[in-house]
C-alpha positions as CSV (number, residue, x, y, z in Angstrom):
1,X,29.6,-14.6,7.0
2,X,29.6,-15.3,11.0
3,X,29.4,-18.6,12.4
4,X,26.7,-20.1,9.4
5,X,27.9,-21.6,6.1
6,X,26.4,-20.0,3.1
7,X,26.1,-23.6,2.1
8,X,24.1,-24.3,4.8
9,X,22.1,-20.9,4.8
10,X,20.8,-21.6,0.6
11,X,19.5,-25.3,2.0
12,X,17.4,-23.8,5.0
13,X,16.4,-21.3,1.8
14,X,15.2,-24.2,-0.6
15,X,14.0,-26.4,2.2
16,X,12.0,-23.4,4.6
17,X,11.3,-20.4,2.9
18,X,8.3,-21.1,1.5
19,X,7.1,-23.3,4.4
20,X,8.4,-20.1,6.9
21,X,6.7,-17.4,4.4
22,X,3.2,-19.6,4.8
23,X,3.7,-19.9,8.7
24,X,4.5,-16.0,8.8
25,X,1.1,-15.2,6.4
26,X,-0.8,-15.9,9.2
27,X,0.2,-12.6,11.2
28,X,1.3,-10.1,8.9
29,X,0.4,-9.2,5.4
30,X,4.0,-8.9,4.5
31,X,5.9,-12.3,5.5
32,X,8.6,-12.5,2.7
33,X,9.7,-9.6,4.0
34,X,9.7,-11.3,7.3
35,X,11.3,-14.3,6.4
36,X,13.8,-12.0,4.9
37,X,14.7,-10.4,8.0
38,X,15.2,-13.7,10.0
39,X,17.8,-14.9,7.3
40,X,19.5,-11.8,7.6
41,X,19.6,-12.6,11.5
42,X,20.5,-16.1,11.3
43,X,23.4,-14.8,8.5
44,X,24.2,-12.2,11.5
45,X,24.8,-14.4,13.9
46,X,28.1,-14.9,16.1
47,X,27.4,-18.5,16.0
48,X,25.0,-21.2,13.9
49,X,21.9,-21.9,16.3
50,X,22.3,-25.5,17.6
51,X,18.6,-25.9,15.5
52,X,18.6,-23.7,12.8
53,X,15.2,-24.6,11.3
54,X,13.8,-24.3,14.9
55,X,15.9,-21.4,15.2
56,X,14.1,-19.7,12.0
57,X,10.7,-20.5,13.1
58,X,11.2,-18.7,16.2
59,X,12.3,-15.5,15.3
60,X,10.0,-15.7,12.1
61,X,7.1,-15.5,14.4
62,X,8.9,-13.2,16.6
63,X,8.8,-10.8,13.8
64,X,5.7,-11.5,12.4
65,X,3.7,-11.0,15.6
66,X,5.8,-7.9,16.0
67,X,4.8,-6.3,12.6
68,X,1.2,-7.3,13.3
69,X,1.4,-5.2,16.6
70,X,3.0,-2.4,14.9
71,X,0.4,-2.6,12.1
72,X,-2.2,-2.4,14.7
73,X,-0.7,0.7,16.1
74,X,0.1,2.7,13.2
75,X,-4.3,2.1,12.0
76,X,-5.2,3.4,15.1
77,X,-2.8,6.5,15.3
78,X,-3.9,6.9,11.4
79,X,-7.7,6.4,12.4
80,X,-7.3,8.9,15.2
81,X,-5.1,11.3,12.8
82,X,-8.1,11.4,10.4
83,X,-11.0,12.1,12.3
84,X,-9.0,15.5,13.7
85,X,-7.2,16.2,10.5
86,X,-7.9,19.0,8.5
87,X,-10.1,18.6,5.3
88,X,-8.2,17.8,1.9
89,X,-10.5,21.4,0.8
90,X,-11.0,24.5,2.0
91,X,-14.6,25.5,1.4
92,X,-15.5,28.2,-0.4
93,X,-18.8,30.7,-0.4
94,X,-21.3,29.0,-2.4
95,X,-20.0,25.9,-2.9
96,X,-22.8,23.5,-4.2
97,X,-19.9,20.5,-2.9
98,X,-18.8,21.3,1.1
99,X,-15.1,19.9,1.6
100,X,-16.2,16.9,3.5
101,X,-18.5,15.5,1.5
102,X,-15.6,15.9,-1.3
103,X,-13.1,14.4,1.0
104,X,-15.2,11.3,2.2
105,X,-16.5,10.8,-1.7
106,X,-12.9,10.7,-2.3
107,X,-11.7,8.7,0.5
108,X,-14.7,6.1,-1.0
109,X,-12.9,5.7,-4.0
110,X,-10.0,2.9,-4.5
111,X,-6.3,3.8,-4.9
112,X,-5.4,4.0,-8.1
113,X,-8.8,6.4,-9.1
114,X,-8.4,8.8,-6.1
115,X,-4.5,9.1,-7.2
116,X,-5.4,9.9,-10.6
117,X,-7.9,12.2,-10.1
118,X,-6.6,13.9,-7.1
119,X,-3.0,14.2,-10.1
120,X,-5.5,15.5,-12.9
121,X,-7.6,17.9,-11.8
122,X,-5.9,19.6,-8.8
123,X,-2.3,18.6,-9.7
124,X,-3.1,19.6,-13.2
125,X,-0.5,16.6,-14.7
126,X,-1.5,15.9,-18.1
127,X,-2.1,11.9,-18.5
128,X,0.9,11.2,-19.7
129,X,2.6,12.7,-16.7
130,X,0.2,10.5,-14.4
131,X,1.4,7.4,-16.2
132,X,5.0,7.8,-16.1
133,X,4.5,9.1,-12.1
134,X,2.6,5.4,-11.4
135,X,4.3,3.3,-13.4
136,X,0.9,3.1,-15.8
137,X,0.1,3.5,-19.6
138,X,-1.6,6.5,-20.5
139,X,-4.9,4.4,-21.5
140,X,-4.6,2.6,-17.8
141,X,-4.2,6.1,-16.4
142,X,-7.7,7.5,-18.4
143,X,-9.5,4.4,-17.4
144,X,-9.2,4.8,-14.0
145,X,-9.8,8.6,-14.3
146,X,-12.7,7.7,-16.0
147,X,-14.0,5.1,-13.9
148,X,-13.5,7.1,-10.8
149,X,-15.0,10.2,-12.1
150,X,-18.2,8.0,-13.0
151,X,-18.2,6.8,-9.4
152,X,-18.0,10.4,-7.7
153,X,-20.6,11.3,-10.5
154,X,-23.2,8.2,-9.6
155,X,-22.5,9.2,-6.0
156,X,-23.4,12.7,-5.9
157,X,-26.5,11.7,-8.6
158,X,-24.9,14.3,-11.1
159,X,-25.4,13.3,-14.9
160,X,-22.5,13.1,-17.3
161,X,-21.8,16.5,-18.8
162,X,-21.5,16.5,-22.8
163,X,-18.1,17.2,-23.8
164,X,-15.4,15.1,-24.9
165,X,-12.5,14.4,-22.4
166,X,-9.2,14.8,-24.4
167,X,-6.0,12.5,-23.6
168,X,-3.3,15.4,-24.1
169,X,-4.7,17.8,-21.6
């Protein structure tokens, strides 16, 4: 383990990493992941820093501001990336529903309902396939079907039709 004692490296862990994860939240949405890194550094290193716990703050923020920049990047590229990309549909003739509305009332929607709709009706997976694919029950998997199909519904003002949904299809 280079020049740091393990003995040395599980105090700075009980004594700073919750203080370091804190100081990292700041900047980037991910700072265990940050403070992670930095221990793996400071375990990396040649030789112990003359002030490890100064040391560790350093390079903490180091990384921190660095994901922040990167997380900046990567929105814009994806922001610029969506407003050229192509539509999630190709419209059809006739189509009472063009392709962008679909795709921005889609977008609208959170996560976990676009996922299980986009799965359902043009993935054609059953529920059950849904759940085991996101880690979900099956009854998680039809409320959020349910509640996002409400949404698109309430959205485009189109009433409820009158059949019953079933579970295994």
């Amino acid at each position: 383990m280079g020049g740091i004692r393990a003995e040395t490296v599980t105090r700075l862990w009980d004594e700073h990493g919750p203080a370091l994860t804190l100081y990292a939240r700041q900047w980037c949405v991910a700072p265990e992941d940050v403070v992670q890194e930095a221990f793996l550094l400071l375990v990396r290193q040649p030789a112990a820093p003359e002030n490890p716990v100064g040391w560790m703050y350093r390079v903490v923020r180091n990384r921190a501001l660095k994901t922040l920049r990167s997380s900046g990047r990567k929105t814009r590229h994806e922001a610029v990336a969506a407003r050229r990309g192509k539509l999630w549909f190709k419209p059809a003739a006739g189509d009472r529903l063009d392709a962008a509305t679909a795709t921005e009332l889609l977008e609208g929607l959170p996560l976990h309902q676009r996922e299980v709709i986009v799965a359902r009706l043009w993935g054609g997976l059953t529920f059950e396939e849904i759940a085991e694919l996101s880690e979900l029950s099956v009854s998680a998997v039809f409320r959020n079907y349910h509640r996002g199909l409400a949404t698109l519904r309430e959205r485009l003002g189109v009433s409820c039709p009158k059949r019953k949904i079933s579970l295994k299809n």
